[in-house]
N, CA, C and O of each residue as an XYZ file, in Angstrom:
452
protein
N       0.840     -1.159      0.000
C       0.000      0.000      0.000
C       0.897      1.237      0.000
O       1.871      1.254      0.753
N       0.685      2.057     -0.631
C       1.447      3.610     -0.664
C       0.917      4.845     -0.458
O      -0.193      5.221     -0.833
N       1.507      5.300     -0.020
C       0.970      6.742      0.868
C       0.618      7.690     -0.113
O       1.360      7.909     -1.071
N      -0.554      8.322      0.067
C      -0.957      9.165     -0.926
C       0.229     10.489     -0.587
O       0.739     10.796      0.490
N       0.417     11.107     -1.975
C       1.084     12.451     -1.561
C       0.592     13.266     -1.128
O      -0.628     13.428     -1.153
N       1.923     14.479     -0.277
C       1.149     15.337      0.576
C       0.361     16.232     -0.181
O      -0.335     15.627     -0.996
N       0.261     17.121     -0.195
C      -0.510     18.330      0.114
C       0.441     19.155      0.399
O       1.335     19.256      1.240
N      -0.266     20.172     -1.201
C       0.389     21.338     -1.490
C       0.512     21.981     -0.079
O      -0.320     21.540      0.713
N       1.219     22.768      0.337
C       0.484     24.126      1.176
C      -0.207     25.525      0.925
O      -0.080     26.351      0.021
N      -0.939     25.481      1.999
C      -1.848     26.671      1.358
C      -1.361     27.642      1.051
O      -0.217     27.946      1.387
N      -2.256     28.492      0.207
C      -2.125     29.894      0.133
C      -1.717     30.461      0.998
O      -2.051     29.952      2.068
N      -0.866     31.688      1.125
C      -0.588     32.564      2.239
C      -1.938     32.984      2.948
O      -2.265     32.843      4.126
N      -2.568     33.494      1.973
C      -3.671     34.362      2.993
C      -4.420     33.271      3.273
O      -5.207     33.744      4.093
N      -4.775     31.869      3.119
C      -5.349     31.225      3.464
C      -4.659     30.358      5.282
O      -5.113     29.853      6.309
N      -3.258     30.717      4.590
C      -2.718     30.243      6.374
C      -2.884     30.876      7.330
O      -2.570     30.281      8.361
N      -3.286     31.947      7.464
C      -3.746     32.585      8.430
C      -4.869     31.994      9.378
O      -4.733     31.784     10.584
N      -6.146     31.733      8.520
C      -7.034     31.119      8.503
C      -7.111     29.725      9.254
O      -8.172     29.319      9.728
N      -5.832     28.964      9.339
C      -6.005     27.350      9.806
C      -5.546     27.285     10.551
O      -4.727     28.192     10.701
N      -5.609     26.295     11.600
C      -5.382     26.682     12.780
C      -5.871     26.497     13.537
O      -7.016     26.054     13.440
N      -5.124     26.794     15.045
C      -6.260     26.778     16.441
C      -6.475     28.087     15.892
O      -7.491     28.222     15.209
N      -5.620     29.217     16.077
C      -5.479     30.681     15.883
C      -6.498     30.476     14.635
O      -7.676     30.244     14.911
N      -6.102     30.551     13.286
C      -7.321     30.458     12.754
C      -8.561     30.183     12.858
O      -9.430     30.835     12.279
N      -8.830     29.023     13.732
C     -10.228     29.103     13.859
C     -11.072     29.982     14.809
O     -12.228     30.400     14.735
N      -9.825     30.153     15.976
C     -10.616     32.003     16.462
C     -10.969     32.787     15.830
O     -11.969     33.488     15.984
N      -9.971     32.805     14.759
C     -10.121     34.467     13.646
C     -11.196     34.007     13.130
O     -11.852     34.992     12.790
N     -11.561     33.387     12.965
C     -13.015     32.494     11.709
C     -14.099     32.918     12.259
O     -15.008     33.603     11.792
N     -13.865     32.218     13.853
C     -15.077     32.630     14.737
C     -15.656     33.956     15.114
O     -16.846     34.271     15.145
N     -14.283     34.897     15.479
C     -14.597     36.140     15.610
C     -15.406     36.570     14.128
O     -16.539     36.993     13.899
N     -14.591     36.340     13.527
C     -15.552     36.869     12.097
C     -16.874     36.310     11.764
O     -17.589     36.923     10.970
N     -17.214     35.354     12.224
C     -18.658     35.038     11.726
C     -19.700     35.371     12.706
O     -20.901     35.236     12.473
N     -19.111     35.897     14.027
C     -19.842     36.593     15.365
C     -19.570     38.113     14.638
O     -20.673     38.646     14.517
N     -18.731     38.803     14.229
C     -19.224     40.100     14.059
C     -20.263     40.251     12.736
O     -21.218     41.017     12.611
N     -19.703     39.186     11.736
C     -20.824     39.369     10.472
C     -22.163     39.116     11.060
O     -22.978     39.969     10.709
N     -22.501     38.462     11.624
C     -23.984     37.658     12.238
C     -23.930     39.000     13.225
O     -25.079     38.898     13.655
N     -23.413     40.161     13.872
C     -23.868     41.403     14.417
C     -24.505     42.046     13.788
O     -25.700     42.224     14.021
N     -23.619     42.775     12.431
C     -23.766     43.198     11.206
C     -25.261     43.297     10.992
O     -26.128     44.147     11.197
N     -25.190     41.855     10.405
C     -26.583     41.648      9.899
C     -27.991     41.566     10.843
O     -29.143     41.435     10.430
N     -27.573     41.672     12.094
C     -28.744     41.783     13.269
C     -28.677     43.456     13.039
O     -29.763     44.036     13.020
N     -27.774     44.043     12.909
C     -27.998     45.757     13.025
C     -28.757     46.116     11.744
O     -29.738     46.860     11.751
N     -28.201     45.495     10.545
C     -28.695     46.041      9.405
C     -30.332     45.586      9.377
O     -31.036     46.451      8.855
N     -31.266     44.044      9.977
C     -31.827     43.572     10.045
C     -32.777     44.860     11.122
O     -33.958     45.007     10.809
N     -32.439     45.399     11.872
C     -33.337     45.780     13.161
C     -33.074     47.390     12.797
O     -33.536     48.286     13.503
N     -32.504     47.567     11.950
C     -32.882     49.379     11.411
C     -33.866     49.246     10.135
O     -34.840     49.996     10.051
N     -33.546     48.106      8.967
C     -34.621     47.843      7.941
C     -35.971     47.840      8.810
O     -36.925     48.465      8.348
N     -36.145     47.024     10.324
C     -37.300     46.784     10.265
C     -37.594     48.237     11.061
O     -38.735     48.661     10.882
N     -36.920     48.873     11.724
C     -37.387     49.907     12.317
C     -37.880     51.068     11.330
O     -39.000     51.576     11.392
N     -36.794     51.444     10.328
C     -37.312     52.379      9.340
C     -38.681     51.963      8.118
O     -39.188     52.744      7.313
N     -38.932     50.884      8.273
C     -39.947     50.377      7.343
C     -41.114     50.942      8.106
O     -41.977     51.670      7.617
N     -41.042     50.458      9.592
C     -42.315     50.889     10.007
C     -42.513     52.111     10.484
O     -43.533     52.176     11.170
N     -41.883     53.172     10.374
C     -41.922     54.541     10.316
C     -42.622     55.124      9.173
O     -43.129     56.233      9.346
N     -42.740     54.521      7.960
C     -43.361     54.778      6.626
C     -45.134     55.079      7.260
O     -45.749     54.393      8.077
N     -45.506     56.090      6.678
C     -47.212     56.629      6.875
C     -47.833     55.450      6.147
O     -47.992     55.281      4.938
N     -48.119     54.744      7.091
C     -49.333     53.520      6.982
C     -50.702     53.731      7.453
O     -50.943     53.080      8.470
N     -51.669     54.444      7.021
C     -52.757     54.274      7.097
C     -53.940     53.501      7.200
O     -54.507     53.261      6.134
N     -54.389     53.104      8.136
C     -55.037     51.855      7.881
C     -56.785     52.682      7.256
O     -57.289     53.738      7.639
N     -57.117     52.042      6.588
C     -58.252     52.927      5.808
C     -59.519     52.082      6.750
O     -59.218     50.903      6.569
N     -60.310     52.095      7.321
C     -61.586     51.452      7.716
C     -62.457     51.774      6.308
O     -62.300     52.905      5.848
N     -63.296     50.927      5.645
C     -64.097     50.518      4.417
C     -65.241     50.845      4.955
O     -65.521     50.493      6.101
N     -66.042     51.552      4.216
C     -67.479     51.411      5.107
C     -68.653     51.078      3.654
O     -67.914     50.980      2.674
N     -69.177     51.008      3.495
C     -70.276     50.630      2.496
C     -70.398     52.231      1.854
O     -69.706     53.138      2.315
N     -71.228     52.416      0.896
C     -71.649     53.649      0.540
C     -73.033     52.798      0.527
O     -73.296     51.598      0.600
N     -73.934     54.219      0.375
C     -75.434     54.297      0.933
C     -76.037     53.164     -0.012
O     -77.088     52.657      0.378
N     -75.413     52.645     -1.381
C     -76.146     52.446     -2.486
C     -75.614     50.394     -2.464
O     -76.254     49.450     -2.927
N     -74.600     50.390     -1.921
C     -74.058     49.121     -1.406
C     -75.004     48.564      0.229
O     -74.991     47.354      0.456
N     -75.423     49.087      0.796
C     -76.328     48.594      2.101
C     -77.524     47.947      1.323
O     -78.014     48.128      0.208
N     -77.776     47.157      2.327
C     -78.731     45.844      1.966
C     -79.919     47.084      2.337
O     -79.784     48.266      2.652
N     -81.126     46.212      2.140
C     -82.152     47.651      2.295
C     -82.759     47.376      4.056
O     -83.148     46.312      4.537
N     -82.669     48.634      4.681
C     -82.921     48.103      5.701
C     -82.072     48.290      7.236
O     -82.449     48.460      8.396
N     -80.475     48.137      6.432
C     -79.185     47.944      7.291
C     -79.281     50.072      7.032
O     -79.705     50.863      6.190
N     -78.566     50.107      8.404
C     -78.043     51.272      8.792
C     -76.411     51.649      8.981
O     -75.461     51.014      9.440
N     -76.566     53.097      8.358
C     -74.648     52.624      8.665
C     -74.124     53.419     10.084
O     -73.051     53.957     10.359
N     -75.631     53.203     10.997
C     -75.171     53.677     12.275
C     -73.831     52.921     13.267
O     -73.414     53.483     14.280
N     -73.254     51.536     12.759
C     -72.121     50.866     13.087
C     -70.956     51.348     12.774
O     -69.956     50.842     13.284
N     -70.829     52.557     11.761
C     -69.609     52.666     10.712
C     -68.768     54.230     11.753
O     -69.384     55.141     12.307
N     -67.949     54.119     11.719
C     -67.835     55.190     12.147
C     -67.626     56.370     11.075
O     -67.248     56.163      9.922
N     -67.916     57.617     11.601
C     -67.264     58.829     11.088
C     -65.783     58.835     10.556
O     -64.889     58.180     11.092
N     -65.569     59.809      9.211
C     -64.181     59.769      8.752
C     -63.664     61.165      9.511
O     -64.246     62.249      9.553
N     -62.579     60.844     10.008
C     -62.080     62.319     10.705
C     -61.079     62.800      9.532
O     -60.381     62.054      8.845
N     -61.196     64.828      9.417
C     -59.924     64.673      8.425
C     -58.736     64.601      9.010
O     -58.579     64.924     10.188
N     -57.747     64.157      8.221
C     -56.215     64.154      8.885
C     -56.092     65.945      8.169
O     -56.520     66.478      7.145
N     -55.182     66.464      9.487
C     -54.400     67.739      9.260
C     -53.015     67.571      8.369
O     -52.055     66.823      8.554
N     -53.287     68.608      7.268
C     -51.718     68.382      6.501
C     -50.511     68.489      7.526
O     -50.687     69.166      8.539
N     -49.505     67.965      7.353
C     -48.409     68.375      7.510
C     -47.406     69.406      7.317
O     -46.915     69.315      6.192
N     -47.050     70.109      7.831
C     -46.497     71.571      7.765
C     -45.286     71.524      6.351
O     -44.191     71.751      6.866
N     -45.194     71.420      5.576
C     -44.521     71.406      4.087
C     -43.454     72.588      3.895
O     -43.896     73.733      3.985
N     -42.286     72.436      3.676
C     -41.600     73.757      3.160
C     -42.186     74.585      2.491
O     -42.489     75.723      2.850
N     -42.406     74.050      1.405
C     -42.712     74.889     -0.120
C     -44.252     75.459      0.198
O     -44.808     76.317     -0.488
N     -44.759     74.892      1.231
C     -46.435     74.826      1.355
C     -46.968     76.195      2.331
O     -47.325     75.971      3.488
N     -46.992     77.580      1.792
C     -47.147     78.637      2.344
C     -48.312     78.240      3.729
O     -49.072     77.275      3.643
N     -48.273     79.254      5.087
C     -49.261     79.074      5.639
C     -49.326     80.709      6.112
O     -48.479     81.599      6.198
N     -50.855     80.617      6.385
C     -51.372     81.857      6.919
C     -50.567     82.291      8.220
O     -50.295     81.411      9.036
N     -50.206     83.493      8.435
C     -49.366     83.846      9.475
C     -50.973     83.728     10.717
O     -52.191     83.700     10.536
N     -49.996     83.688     12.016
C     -51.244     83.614     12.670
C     -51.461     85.456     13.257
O     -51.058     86.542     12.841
N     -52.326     84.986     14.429
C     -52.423     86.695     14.936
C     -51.596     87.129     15.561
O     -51.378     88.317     15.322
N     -50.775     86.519     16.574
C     -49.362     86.681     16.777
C     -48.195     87.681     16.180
O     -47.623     88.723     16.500
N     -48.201     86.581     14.964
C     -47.185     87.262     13.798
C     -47.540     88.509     13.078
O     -46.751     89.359     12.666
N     -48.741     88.506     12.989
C     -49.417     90.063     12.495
C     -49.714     90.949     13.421
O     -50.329     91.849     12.848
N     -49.613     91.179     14.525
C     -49.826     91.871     15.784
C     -51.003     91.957     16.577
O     -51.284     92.739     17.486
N     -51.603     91.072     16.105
C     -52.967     90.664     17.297
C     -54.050     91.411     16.062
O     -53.938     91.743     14.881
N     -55.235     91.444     17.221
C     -56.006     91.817     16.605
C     -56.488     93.170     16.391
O     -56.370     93.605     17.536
N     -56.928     94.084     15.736
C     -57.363     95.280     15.253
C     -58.044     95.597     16.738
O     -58.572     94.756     17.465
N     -57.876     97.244     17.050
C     -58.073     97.674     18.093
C     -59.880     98.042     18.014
O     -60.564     98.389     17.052
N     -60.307     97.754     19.681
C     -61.593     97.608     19.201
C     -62.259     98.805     19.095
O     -61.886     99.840     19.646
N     -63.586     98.656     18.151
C     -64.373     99.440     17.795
C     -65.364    100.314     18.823
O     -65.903     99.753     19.777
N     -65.564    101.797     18.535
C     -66.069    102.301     19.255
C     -67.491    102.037     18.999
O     -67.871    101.059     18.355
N     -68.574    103.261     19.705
C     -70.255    102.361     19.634
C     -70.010    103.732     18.494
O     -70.671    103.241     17.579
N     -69.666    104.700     18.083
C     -70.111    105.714     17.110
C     -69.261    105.125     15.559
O     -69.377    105.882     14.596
N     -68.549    103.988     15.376
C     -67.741    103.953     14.507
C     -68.476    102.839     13.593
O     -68.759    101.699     13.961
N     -68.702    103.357     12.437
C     -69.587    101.983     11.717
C     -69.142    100.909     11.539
O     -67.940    100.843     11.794
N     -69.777     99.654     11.069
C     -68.822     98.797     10.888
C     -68.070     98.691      9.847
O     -68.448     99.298      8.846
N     -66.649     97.804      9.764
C     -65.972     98.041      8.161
C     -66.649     97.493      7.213
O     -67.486     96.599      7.329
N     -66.150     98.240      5.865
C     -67.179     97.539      4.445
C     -68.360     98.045      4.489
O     -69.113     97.443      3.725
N     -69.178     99.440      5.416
C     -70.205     99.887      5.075
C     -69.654    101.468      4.848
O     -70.431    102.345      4.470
C-alpha cells in the first residue's frame, strides 16, 4: 500500500485562517458578520415601520347597504391635518401680524359699510 502524496500548502492568505489561531479568527468573524446583519436587520425593520401607513376602515356607501341595514355601526371619517410642508405657504397667525385690530367704538360703523 502507498501513501498518498502530501498536500500542497496553502495559500498565504489562506494560512492565516487554519489553525487553532485560525479558527478564532473564523469565529470572531462570523460573530461580528452575524452582528452586522442583526444591526442592518433591526434598522430595515425599524425604518420600514416609520413609513405613513394608514389603515383605511371601508365602510359601504349608501347604495351598497342591503335595504334596511343602517350605517349607524360605521364610524365617522375624521380629516387628517396636513403636515407643515416647506414649499407649502401658511397663513401667518395673529401673533405674527400683531394681534387683533383695536376695538371698535359704539359711534364707529362697521368696516365695508
Amino acid at each position: 500500500m502507498t501513501t498518498p502524496p502530501p498536500l500542497p500548502p496553502p495559500a498565504s492568505w489562506l494560512a492565516a485562517w487554519t489553525g487553532d489561531a485560525g479558527t478564532a479568527r473564523l469565529g470572531i468573524a462570523g460573530l461580528l458578520l452575524a452582528g452586522l446583519l442583526g444591526v442592518v436587520l433591526l434598522a430595515w425593520f425599524f425604518l420600514r415601520r416609520r413609513r405613513h401607513r394608514r389603515k383605511r376602515i371601508r365602510r359601504p356607501h349608501h347604495w351598497q347597504l342591503e335595504p334596511g341595514e343602517s350605517r349607524a355601526g360605521y364610524r365617522r371619517r375624521h380629516r387628517r391635518r396636513r403636515s407643515n410642508h416647506p414649499r407649502r405657504p401658511v397663513n401667518p397667525t395673529l401673533a405674527e401680524t400683531g394681534g387683533l385690530p383695536p376695538r371698535r367704538t359704539d359711534d364707529q360703523p362697521p368696516a365695508g359699510t
